[in-house]
N, C-alpha and C positions, 0 to 999 in steps of 0.2 A: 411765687414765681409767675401764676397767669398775672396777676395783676400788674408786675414789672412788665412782662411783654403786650399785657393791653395798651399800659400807657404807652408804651413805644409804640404801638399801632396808633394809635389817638394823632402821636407826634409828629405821623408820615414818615416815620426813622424805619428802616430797615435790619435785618441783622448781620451782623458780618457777614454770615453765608449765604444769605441772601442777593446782599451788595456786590460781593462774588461772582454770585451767578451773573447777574445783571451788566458784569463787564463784559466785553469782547475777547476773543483768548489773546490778543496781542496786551487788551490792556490785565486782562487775567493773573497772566504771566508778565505784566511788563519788565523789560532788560533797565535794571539802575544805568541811571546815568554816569557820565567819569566822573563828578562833581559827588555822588555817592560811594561809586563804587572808592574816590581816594578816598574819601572821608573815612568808609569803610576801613579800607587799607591804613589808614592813619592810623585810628583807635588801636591801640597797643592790646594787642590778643596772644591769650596761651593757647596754641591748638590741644594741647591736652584738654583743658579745661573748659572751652570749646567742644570740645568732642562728647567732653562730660554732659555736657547743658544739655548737645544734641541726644545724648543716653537715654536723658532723665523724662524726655517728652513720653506723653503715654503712645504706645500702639495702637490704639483707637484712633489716633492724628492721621495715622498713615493708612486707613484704610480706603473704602473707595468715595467718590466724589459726593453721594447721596447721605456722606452723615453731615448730621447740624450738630456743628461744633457751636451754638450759642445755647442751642437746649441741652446740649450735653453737660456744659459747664452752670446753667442756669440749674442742672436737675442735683448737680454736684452742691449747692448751695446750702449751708446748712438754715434747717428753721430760724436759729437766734443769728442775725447778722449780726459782726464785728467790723469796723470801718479798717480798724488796723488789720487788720487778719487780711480782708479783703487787697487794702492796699499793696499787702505782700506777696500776696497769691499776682496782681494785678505784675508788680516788678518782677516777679520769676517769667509771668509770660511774656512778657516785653522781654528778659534777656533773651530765653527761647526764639519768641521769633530773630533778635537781633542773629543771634548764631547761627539760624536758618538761613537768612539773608549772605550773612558772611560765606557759607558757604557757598549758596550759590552763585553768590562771584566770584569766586577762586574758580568754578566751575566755568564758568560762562568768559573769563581770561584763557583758560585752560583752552577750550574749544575753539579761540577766534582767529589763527589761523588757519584750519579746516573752513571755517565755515567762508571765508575770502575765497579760498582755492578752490571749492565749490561752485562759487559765481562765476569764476572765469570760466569753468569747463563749460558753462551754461552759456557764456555768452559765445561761446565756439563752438557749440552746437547750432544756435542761432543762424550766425553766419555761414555755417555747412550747407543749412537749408537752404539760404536764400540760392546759393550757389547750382544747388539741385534744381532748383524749380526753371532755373534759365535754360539748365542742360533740357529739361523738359522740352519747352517753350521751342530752343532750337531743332530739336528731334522731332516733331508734331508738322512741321514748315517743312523738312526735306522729303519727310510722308506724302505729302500732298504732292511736292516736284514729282516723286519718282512716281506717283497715283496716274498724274496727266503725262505721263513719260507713255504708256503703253498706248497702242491703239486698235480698234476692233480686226484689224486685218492678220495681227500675230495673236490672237488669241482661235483666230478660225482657221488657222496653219494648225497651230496645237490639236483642235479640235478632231480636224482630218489624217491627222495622224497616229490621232486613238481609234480612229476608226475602223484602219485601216489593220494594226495592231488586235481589233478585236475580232478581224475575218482572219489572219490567217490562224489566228486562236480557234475558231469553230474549226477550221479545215482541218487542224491536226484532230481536235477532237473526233471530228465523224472517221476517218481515217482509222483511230481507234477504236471506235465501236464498231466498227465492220469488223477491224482483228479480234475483238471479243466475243463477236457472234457464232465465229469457226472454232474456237479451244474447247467446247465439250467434248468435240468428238478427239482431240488428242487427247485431255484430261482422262477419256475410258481405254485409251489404246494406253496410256502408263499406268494405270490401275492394274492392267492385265499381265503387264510385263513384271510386273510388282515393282516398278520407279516409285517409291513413295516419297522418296525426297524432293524428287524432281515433279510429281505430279503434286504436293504441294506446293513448293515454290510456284509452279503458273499458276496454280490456284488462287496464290494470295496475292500475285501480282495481276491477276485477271479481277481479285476483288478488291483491289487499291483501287486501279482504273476506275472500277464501276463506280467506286464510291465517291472519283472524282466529277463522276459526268450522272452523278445520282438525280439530276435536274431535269434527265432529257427523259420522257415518257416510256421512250424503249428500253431503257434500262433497267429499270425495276424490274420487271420478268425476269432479265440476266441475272441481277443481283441476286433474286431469291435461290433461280437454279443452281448458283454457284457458292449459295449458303449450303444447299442440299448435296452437294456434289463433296464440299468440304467434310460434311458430316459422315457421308459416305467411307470417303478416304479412311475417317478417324476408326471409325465400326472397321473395318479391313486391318487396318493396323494393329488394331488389339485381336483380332485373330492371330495377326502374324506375329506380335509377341508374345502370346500362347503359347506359339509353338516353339519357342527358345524353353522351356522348361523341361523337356522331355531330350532334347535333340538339338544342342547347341551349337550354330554354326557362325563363323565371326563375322561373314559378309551382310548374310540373312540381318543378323543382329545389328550391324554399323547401318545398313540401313535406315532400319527401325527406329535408330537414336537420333538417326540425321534428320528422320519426318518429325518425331516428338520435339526435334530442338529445332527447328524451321515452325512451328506451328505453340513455340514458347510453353509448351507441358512438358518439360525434363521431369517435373516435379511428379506431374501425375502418374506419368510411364512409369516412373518406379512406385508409386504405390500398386499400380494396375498389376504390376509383374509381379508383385508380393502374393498378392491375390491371386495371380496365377497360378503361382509355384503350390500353395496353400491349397490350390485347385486341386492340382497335380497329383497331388501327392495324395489325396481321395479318392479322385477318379484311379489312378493305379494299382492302388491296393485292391481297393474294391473290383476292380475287375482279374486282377492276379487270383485270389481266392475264388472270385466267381469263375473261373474260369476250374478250376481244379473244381469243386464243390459240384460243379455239373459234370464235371467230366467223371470223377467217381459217381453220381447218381446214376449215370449211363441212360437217364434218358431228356425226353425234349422238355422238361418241364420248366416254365416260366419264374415259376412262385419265389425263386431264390434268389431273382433281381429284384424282389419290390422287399425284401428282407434290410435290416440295418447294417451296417457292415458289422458290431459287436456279435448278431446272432449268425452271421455269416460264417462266422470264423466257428462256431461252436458245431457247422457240419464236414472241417477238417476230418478227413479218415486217418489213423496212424501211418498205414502205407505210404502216404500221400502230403506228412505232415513236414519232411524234411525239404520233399523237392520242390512244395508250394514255399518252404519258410525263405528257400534259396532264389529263388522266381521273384519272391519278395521285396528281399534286400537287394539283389540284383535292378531290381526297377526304383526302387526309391535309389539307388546308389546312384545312376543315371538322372534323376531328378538333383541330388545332390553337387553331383558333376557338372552338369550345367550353372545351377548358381555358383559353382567353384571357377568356371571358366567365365562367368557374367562379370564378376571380382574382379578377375585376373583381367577381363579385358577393358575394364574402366579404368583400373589401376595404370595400366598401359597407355590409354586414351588421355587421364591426367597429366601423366610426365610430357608425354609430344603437346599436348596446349600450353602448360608449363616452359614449356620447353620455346613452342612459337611464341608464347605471350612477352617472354622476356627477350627479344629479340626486337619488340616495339614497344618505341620509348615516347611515342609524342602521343600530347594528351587529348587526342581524339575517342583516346577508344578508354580511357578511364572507364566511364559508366559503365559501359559494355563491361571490362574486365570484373566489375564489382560482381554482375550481375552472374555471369558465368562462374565466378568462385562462389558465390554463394551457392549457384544448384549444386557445383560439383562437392561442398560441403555437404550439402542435402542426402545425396544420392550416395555419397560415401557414407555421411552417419546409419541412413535407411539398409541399406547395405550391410553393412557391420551390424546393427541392432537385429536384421531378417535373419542372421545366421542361426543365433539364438530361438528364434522362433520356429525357423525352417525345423530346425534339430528335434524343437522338443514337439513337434507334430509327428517326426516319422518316431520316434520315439514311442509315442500314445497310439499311434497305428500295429507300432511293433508289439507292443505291450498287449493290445488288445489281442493279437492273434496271439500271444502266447500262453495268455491266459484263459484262452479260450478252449484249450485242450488241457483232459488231463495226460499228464505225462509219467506218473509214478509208474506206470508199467512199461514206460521201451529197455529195449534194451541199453545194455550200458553203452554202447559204442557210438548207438542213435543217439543216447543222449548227449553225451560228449561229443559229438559232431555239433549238436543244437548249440551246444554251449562254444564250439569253434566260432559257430558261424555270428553270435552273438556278442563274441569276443571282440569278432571283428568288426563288425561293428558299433561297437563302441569305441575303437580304436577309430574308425572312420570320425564316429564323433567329435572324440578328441581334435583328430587332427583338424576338422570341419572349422569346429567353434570353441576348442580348448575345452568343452562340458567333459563334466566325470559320468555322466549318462545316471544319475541318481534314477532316473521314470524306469530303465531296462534295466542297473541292476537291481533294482529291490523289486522287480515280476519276475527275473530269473532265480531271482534268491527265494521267492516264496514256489516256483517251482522247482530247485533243485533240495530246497530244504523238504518239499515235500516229496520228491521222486528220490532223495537222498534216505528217507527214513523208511519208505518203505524197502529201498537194494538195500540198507543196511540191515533191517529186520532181516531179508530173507538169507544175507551171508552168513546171519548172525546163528540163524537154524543149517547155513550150511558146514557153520564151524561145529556147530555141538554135532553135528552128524560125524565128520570128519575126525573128532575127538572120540566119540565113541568106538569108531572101528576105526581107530591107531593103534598100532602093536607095538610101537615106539620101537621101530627098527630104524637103523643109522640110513640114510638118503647120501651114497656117496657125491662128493661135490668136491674141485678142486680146494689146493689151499689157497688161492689167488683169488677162491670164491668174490663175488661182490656184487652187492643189489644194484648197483650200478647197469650193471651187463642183464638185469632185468630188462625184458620189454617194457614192463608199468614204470617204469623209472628212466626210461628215453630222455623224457621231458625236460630233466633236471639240467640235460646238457644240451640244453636247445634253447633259441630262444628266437620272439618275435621276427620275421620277413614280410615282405608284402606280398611273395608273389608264393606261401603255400600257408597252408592251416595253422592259424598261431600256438598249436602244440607239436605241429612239423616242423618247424623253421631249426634251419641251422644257427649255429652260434654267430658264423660271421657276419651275420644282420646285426649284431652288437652293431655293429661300426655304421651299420649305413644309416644316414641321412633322411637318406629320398622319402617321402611321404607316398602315401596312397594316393593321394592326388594326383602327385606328380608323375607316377608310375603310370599310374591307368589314362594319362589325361589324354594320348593320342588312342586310344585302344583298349580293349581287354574290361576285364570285371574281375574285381577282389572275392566278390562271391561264387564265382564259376568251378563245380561240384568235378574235380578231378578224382576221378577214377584212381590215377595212379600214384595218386601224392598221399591214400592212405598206406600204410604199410602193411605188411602180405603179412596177415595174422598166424598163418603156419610157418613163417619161418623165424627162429629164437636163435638166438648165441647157444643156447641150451644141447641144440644139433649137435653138436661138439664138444659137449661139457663130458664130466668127469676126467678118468686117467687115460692115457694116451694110451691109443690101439695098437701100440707095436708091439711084438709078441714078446720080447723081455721083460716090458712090465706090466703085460697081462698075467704072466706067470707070476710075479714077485707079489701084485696084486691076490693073486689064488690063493699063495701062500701064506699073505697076510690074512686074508678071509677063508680059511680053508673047511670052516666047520659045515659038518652037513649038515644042519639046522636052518644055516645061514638063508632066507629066501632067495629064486634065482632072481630076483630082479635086481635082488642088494649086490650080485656076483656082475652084471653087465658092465660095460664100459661109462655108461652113465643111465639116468633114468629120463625118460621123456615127458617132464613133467612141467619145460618150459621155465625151467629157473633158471637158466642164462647163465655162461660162461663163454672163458675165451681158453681155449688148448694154451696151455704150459706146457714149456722144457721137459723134457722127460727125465726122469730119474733112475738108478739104478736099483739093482734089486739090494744090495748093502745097504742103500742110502732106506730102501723100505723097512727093511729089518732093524736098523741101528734106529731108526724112529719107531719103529714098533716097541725092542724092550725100553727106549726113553721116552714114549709118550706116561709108561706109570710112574716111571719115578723124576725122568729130569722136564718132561713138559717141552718135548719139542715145538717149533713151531709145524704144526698139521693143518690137514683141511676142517672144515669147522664143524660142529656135530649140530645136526639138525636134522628135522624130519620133513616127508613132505606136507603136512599139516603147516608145517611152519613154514615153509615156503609159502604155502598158499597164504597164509596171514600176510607175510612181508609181502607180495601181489597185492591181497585185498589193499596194505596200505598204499603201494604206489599208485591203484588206482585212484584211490580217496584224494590223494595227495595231487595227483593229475585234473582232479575236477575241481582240486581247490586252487592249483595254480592258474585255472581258466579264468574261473568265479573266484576272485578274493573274499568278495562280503560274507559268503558263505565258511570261510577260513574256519572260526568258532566253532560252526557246529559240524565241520568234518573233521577236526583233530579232535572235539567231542567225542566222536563213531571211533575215529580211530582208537582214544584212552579206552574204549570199551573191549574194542578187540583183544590190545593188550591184556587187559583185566579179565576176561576171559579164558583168557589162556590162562595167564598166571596162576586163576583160581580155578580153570582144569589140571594143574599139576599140581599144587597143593591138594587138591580132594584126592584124586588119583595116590599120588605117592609121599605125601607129607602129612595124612592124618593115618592112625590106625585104623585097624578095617571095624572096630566097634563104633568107629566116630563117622566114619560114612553116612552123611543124611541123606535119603531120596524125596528128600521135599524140594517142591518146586522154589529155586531162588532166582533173584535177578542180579547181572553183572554186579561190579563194583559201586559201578559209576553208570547203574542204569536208570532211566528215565524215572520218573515219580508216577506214572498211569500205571495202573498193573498190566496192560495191555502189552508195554514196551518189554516188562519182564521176559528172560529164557530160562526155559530149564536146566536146571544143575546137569551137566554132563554126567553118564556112568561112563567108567571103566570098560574097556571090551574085556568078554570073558577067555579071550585068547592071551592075555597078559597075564602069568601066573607070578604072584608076589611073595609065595607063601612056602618055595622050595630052599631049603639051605645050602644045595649044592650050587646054586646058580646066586647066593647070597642074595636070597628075597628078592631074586630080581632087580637086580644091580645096574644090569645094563640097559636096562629099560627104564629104569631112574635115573640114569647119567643121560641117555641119551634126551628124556623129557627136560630133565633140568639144565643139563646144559643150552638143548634147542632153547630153550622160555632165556637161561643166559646170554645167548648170543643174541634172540631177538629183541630184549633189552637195547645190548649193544648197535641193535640198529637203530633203534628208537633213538639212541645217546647222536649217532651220527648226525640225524635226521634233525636233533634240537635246534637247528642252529636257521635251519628253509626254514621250520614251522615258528619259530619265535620270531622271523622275518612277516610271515605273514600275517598272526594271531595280531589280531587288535588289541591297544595300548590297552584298553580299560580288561580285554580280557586275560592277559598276560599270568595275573596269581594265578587264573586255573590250569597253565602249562609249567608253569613254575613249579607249583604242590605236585601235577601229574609226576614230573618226572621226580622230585625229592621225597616225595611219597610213595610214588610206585614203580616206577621205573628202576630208580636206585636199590629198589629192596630186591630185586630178581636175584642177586646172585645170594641174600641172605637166605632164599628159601632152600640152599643146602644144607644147612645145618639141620631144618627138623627132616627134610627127606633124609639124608646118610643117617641123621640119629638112627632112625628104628631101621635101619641096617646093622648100624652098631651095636647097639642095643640087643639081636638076636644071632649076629654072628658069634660072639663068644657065650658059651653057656655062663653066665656070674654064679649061677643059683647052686652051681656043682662046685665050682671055686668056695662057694660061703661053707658051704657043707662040709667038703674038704679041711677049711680052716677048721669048721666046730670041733673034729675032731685029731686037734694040733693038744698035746700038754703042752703048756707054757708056765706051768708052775717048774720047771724043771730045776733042778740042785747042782747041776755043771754047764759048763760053756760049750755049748752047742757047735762043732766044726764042719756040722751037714747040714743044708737047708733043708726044707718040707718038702712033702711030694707035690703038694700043692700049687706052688711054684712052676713044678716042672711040667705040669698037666696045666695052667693059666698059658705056660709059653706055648705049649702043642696048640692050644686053641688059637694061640695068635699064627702059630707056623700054617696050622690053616685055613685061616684065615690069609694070610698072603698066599695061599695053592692057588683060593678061589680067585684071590684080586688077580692073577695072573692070568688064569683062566676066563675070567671076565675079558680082559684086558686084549684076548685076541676077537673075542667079537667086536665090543667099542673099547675105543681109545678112550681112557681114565685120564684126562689132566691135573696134572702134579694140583690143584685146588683142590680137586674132590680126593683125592689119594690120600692128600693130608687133612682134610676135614674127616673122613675115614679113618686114619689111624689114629687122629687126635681125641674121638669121639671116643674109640674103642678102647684105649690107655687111660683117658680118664674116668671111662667108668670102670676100666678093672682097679683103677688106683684107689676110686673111691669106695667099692667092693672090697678093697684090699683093708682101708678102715675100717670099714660095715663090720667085716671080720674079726678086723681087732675088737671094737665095739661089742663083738659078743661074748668077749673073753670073761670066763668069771673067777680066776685064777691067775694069778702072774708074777712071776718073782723077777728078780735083776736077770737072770740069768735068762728068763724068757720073751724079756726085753732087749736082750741082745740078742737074742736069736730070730727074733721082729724084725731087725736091722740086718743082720744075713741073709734071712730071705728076698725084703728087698732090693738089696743091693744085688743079688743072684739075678733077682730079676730083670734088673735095671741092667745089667750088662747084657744079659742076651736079647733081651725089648732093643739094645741099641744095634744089633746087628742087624738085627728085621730091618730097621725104619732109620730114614735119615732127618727124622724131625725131632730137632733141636729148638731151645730144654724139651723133655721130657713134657708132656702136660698134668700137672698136680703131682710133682715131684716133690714140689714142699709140700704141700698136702698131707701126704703120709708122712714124711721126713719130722716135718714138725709135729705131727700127733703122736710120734713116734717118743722121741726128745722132750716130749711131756711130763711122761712116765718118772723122769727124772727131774724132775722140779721138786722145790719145797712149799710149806703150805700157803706164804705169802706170791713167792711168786707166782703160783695156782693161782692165787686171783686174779693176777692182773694179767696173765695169760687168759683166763676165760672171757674175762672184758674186752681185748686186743681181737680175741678169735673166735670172731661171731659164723666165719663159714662152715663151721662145726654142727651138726645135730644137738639135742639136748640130748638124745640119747649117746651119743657121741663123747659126750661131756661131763655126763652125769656117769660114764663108766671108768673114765680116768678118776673121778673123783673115789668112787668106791671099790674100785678094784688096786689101780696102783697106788693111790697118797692113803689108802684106808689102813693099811697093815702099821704105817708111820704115824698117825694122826689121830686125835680123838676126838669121840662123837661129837665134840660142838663146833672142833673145826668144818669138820666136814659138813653139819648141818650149814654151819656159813657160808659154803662155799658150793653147796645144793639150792640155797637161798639164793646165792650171785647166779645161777644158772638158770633159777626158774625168773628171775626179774629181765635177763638180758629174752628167756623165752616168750616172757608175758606181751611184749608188743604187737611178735607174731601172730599169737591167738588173736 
C-alpha cells in the first residue's frame, strides 16, 4: 500500500480526499446540472433497491470530514491482489456513490422552491433599506432648518425666567426655616400635655422640611436637635405604655397607638408592651409579698428587697398567707385585665379601619392598605400568642408562692379558701387563654396531696378515738334524714358564679354566660376577700332536726323511748351535732306506735339508724368530697382517704361485734386499704368498756349490734349515693380502683350481718340443753308415739324467749325486718341442725322411733311458725330429709349419701349403723361406710 501511494505521489496525482479538500465548498458540493440530474432521473431506479445500496455503505463514510477514505480503503486491501475481485469491489462503489448522487437530487428538486422564495424575501429586504436611508437623509436636513430656526434672544427669555423661578424658591425656603427654628419650644409644651400623636407629627414634619433644606449651614444644628427631640418623644412613649399594664385606660392607650403608628413601629410597640406586661407582672408580685413580708417582720429592715422573689415567698407567716395569696391574684388579675381590655380594644380598632377601608375603592391607597393589614395581622397574631405567655408567667409567680409555704398544717377552712381562691383563678385562666392551668394544678395538687395526708392522718386518729368511746347508742334523726341537708355537702348543689367563692355560687350560674372578664371589666375584682359570702359556720339545718317540738309528739316520742337507761341526750328533740336536717310534718302518736310494733316485724319505712360517729364520717366525707370538687387532679387520692374511712369503720364493726371476744387481736393494724409506709398505719380500734356484749337478757347486746351495723349499712348506702359525683370525677385510668372499692367493699356492708346476728344466735338459744335433752329421748320404742318429747317443748320456750328479748330490744332501737329475719333465720337453723346433731347421737332406733322423729318435728314446726313469719322455714329439708333416710333401702343408701354431701360423716355414718344396720349385713354396710369415707376423703 505505501508503494501504491508513493507512486501516486511521484505522479503529482492526489487522493480522492485530498482532491476534495482542494475544491471550494460550491465546487465541494457542486449542484448536478438538468443535463445530469435528467440523465439521473432517466436511468430506470428501484427506490427500494436504491435504499438498499444506500444501507450497505459502511458508517465509517458518514463520519466527520477528517477521515481519508483512500487510506481507509487502501488499508482494506488484501496482501494478494486480484484484478477481478478488485474490479468488483471497484462497481459496488461506483453503484454507491451513483445512489448517493440520485438521492441527492430528489433532495436538491425537493428543496427548489424554498430556496427561489428565499431570494425574493432578500431582494425586499434590500429595497426596505434603500427606502430607510432616504427617510434618514430627509430627517438630518429638517434638523438643521429647525437648528437655525431659534435665536439667542429666546433662549435668554428662557434663561430669566429660571431665574426668577429660583428666587422665589429661596424665599419660601428661608420663610420655612424661620418656622422651623420656633417648634422646639411647642414640640416641649405637647410633650407635657402628653399630645404624642401630635408632637410627633410636627416632629416629623419639621424633619421632612429640614431634610429638604439640608444644604443650608443652619440647618444641621436643627436637624440633629430634632433627631434628639424625636428620640425623646419615643423614651416618654414607652413610659406611657408601661403604664397601660397595670391601669388600662382607652384614650391614654389610643394615644399611644396613634404616636407608634405616626412614627411606623406598630410593630415594635407591641413587642415593647409584651415586655411590659412581663415586667408587670414581676415588679407586682414582688412588691405584693414584699409588702406583707415586712409588714409581718414589723420592723425597718432592708435585706428583703435585695432577696429573689422564690426566697421572698418562703417568709410568708401563716396569719398572713391567705390575705397576701388574695393581694396577689387581685394585682396580677388587674394586670390580666388590662391586656383583656388591650384585646378587646384593637379588636374594636380593626372593624372601624375595616370598616373605613372598605368604603375606599380608588387605587391610591392600595400600598398603604397592604401595609396596615399586615401590622394589624402582626399585632393580632402577637396578641393572641402573648396570652399564652402572659398566663404561664402569673402562673410560675403563682406557683412559686404556693410552694413556698408549707401548708399541711392550716386549718381546713384556710385551706379550702386557698384552694377557692386558686380555683378561681384558674377559671380566670381558662377564660384568659383557654389553658387548663397544668403549672397551678399540679403545685396545688402537690400541696393539697400533702396537706391532704397529713388532715387525713389526723381524722384518721380522730375516728379510732371516736370508735372507742362509742356506746353505739341510736343518734335520733328524721326519716327525711339526708346528707344532702349536710353543711359539707352544700356544694353538690351549687355551682360555679362570678361574683362569689366557686364553692358558694348558686346553681343558677349554670345558665349564665358572662365571663369574669366581662363582669369585672368596668369595676370590681373576682378575688375581693368578702366577709359575708362565707357561711355563718354556727348555723346547720341541724338547729331543727329531729322530731318536732310540739307537745303531742314529744310525748309519743317518750313513749316510744321510755326506758330509763335510755341516755338524756338520745330523749331530746334532736342532738346538736350539726347533721343537718329540715322539720317534717308531724305525726301522730298511733302513727309512732303502729311503726313501733312494725318496725320488728313488717319493716316500716323509719328514720335511719346511725350514730354520731357516723355522722361525723359522712362530714368527714363531704368535706373530702368538697376539696375534691375544688381540685379535681387530686380526685384519686381523696376518694383514696375517703375508701379508707369507709374501711375503717367497717373493720371497727367487724372487730367490735362480728368476731368472738377469743379472736379480739390488740395488735397494731393498718386500715384495709391503708398506705404501704408503716407510718401511714392506725391502730386497730378497742371497744369501749361501756358496751357490755356478754348479758343474755339484753341478747348480747343486740342493740348496740344493730345500731353499729346498721349505722356501717346505711353509711354504705351513702357511699352507693355518692357513686355516681365520685366516678364523675375519678380519672379514666383510675376508675378499677372505685369500681373494686365499691364491689368489694362497699357492697359487702350489709353482708357483715350475718357473722354479727350469728354469735347472737348462736348464744341466745341454749343448743347444748336441747342435745342433752335429746340424749335422753328412747327411740328404740315398740309403739306409735301420740306425744312429742319434752324437748321440743323446752327448744320452743327458748325461742318464746327469745322473741320476749327481740321485743324488748326493739323499744330501745328499731330492729329492721333484715336483721329480724337474719335473727330468726340464724336461730332456726341452728336448732334445725342441732335437731340432726341429735338424731346423729341416737344409738338405738326402731320404725317406731323414727316416727316419733317426725312428730316431734312437726310439733315443732308448727309452733316455730307462729313466733315468725319467715317463709319456708330455714333447713326444713334438712331434717325432713335426714329424717326419710331412716327408710331407705341399702341401694338407695348409696345414692342418697353421694346426692347428700351437706351431711357430716358423723351424720352419715349414724344412719348407716343405727337405722340400715338391724336390715343389712356387715359387707353391705362396710360398703356403704366405704362411700362415706371416700365422699369425706376430699375434705381432709
Amino acid at each position: 500500500m505505501q508503494k501504491i501511494k508513493s507512486l501516486m505521489t511521484r505522479q503529482g496525482l492526489k487522493s480522492p480526499q485530498e482532491n476534495v479538500h482542494d475544491l471550494s465548498p460550491v465546487e465541494n458540493f457542486r449542484i448536478p446540472s438538468k443535463e445530469e440530474l435528467r440523465e439521473l432521473r432517466e436511468q430506470p431506479t428501484d427506490p427500494q433497491a436504491q435504499q438498499e445500496i444506500i444501507n450497505s455503505i459502511e458508517e465509517v463514510y458518514f463520519s466527520n470530514d477528517s477521515f481519508d477514505i483512500v487510506k481507509y480503503e487502501l488499508e482494506k486491501l488484501p496482501a494478494v491482489l486480484s484484478l477481478q475481485e478488485m474490479e468488483e469491489y471497484r462497481d459496488k462503489l461506483k453503484q454507491q456513490q451513483a445512489a448517493v448522487s440520485k438521492k441527492v437530487a430528489d433532495l436538491i428538486l425537493e428543496k427548489q422552491p424554498a430556496y427561489v422564495k428565499e431570494l425574493e424575501r432578500v431582494t425586499s429586504l434590500q429595497t426596505g433599506l434603500q427606502l430607510a436611508a432616504v427617510i434618514c437623509t430627509n430627517g438630518r436636513r429638517h434638523l438643521n432648518i429647525a437648528k437655525e430656526g431659534f435665536t439667542q434672544a429666546s433662549l435668554g427669555l428662557l434663561a430669566n425666567q429660571r431665574k426668577r423661578q429660583l428666587l422665589i424658591g429661596l424665599l419660601k425656603s428661608l420663610r420655612t426655616i424661620k418656622t422651623l427654628q420656633r417648634t422646639d419650644v411647642r414640640l416641649s409644651e405637647m410633650l407635657e400635655e402628653e399630645d404624642y400623636p401630635g408632637a410627633i407629627q410636627l416632629c416629623l414634619e419639621c424633619q421632612k422640611a429640614a431634610s429638604t433644606f439640608k444644604h443650608y449651614s443652619c440647618i444641621s444644628e436643627l436637624n440633629s436637635k430634632l433627631q434628639d427631640t424625636l428620640e425623646q418623644i419615643e423614651e416618654q412613649l414607652d413610659v406611657a405604655l408601661s403604664k397601660i399594664c397595670k391601669n388600662f385606660d382607652i384614650n391614654h392607650y389610643t394615644k399611644v397607638q396613634q404616636a407608634y403608628r405616626l412614627l411606623g413601629k406598630t410593630q415594635t410597640a407591641m413587642d415593647q408592651l409584651h415586655m411590659h406586661f412581663t415586667q408587670a407582672i414581676h415588679n407586682t408580685v414582688f412588691q405584693v409579698v414584699l409588702g406583707y413580708v415586712e409588714l409581718c417582720a414589723g420592723n425597718s429592715d432592708t435585706k428583703f428587697q435585695k432577696l429573689q422573689y422564690k426566697d421572698l415567698c418562703t417568709h410568708i407567716t401563716s396569719d398572713s398567707y391567705i390575705p397576701c395569696l388574695a393581694d396577689l391574684c387581685k394585682a396580677l388579675w388587674e394586670v390580666m385585665l388590662s391586656y383583656y381590655r388591650t384585646m378587646e380594644w384593637h379588636e374594636k380598632h380593626d372593624r372601624d379601619e375595616g370598616t373605613a377601608s372598605s368604603s375606599v375603592s380608588d387605587g391610591n391607597n392600595v400600598i398603604g392598605a397592604e401595609e396596615t393589614n399586615f401590622d394589624r395581622s402582626y399585632v393580632q397574631k402577637k396578641l393572641e400568642h402573648g396570652l399564652s405567655r402572659i398566663w404561664q408567667d402569673v402562673q410560675l409567680k403563682v406557683k412559686t408562692y404556693l410552694l413556698g409555704t408549707d401548708m399541711s398544717n392550716f386549718k381546713y377552712d384556710d385551706f379550702i379558701f386557698v384552694l377557692d381562691i386558686i380555683s378561681r383563678l384558674m377559671q380566670v385562666g381558662e377564660e384568659f387563654c383557654g389553658s387548663k392551668s397544668e403549672v397551678l394544678q399540679e403545685s396545688i395538687r402537690k400541696q393539697s396531696v400533702n396537706y391532704f395526708k397529713n388532715y387525713h392522718r389526723t381524722r384518721l386518729e380522730e375516728l379510732r378515738m371516736f370508735l372507742e368511746n362509742e356506746t353505739w347508742e341510736l343518734c335520733p334523726v328524721k326519716s327525711s334524714f339526708s346528707i344532702l341537708q349536710l353543711h359539707e355537702f352544700k356544694f353538690m348543689e351549687q355551682s360555679r358564679s362570678p361574683s362569689v367563692s366557686p364553692s358558694k355560687q348558686p346553681a343558677s350560674a349554670i345558665s349564665a354566660t358572662i365571663t369574669l372578664f366581662e363582669h369585672y371589666c368596668n369595676g370590681g375584682n373576682p378575688f375581693e376577700i368578702q366577709v359575708n359570702s362565707k357561711d355563718d359556720e354556727t348555723e346547720d339545718v341541724l338547729a331543727s332536726n329531729g322530731y318536732e317540738s310540739d307537745e303531742q309528739e314529744k310525748s309519743a316520742y317518750q313513749e316510744y323511748d321510755s326506758d330509763s337507761d335510755v341516755p338524756e341526750e338520745l330523749k331530746r328533740d334532736y342532738v346538736d351535732e350539726q347533721t343537718g336536717d329540715a322539720p317534717v310534718k308531724s305525726v301522730s302518736r298511733e302513727t309512732l306506735r303502729s311503726r313501733k310494733r312494725s318496725d320488728y316485724n313488717l319493716n316500716k319505712v323509719n328514720a335511719p339508724i346511725l350514730t354520731n360517729t357516723t355522722l361525723n364520717v359522712i362530714r368527714l366525707v363531704g368535706k373530702y368530697m368538697q376539696m375534691m370538687n375544688i381540685l379535681k387532679p387530686i380526685a384519686f387520692d381523696v376518694i383514696h382517704f375517703m375508701s379508707q374511712l369507709f374501711d375503717y369503720y367497717l373493720y371497727a364493726v367487724y372487730t367490735f361485734f362480728g368476731r368472738n371476744d377469743t379472736e379480739v387481736s390488740t395488735d397494731t393494724t393498718g386500715t384495709l386499704t391503708a398506705a404501704e409506709e408503716r407510718k401511714e398505719k392506725v391502730p386497730s380500734p378497742h371497744l369501749s368498756h361501756l358496751v357490755v356484749l356478754t348479758s343474755g337478757n339484753t341478747l348480747y347486746g343486740l342493740a348496740e349490734r344493730v345500731v353499729a351495723t346498721e349505722s356501717l349499712v346505711f353509711l354504705a348506702e351513702q357511699f352507693e349515693f355518692l357513686q355516681s359525683h365520685l366516678d364523675a370525677v375519678m380519672p379514666a385510668a383510675k376508675k378499677p380502683f372505685l369500681q373494686q372499692f365499691y364491689s368489694q367493699t362497699v357492697s359487702t356492708a350489709s353482708e357483715l350481718r350475718k357473722p354479727i346476728y350469728w354469735i347472737v344466735a348462736a348464744k341466745a338459744i341454749d343448743y347444748e340443753q336441747m342435745l342433752l335433752l335429746m340424749a335422753n329421748v328412747k327411740w328404740d320404742v315398740k309403739e306409735i308415739m301420740s306425744q312429742h318429747n319434752i324437748y321440743v317443748d323446752a327448744l320452743l320456750k327458748e325461742f318464746e324467749q327469745f322473741n320476749r328479748r327481740m321485743n324488748e330490744v326493739s323499744k330501745r332501737v328499731r330492729i329492721p325486718l333484715p336483721v329480724s329475719n337474719i335473727l330468726w333465720e340464724h336461730c332456726i337453723r341452728l336448732a334445725n341442725r342441732t335437731i340432726v346433731e341429735g338424731y346423729a347421737n341416737v344409738k338405738k332406733c326402731s320404725n317406731e322411733g323414727r316416727a316419733l322423729m317426725q312428730l316431734d318435728f312437726q310439733q315443732f314446726l308448727m309452733k316455730l311458725e307462729k313466733l315468725t313469719d319467715i317463709r319456708p322455714i330455714p333447713d326444713k329439708e334438712f331434717v325432713e330429709t335426714y329424717i326419710k333416710a331412716y327408710y331407705l333401702t341399702e341401694n338407695d343408701m348409696e345414692r342418697w349419701i353421694k346426692e347428700h354431701r351437706e351431711y357430716s360423716t358423723k351424720q352419715l355414718t349414724n344412719l348407716v349403723n343405727v337405722c340400715l344396720g338391724s336390715h343389712i349385713n356387715k359387707k353391705a354396710r362396710q360398703k356403704l361406710l366405704a362411700a362415706i369415707d371416700d365422699i369425706d376423703r376430699p375434705k381432709r
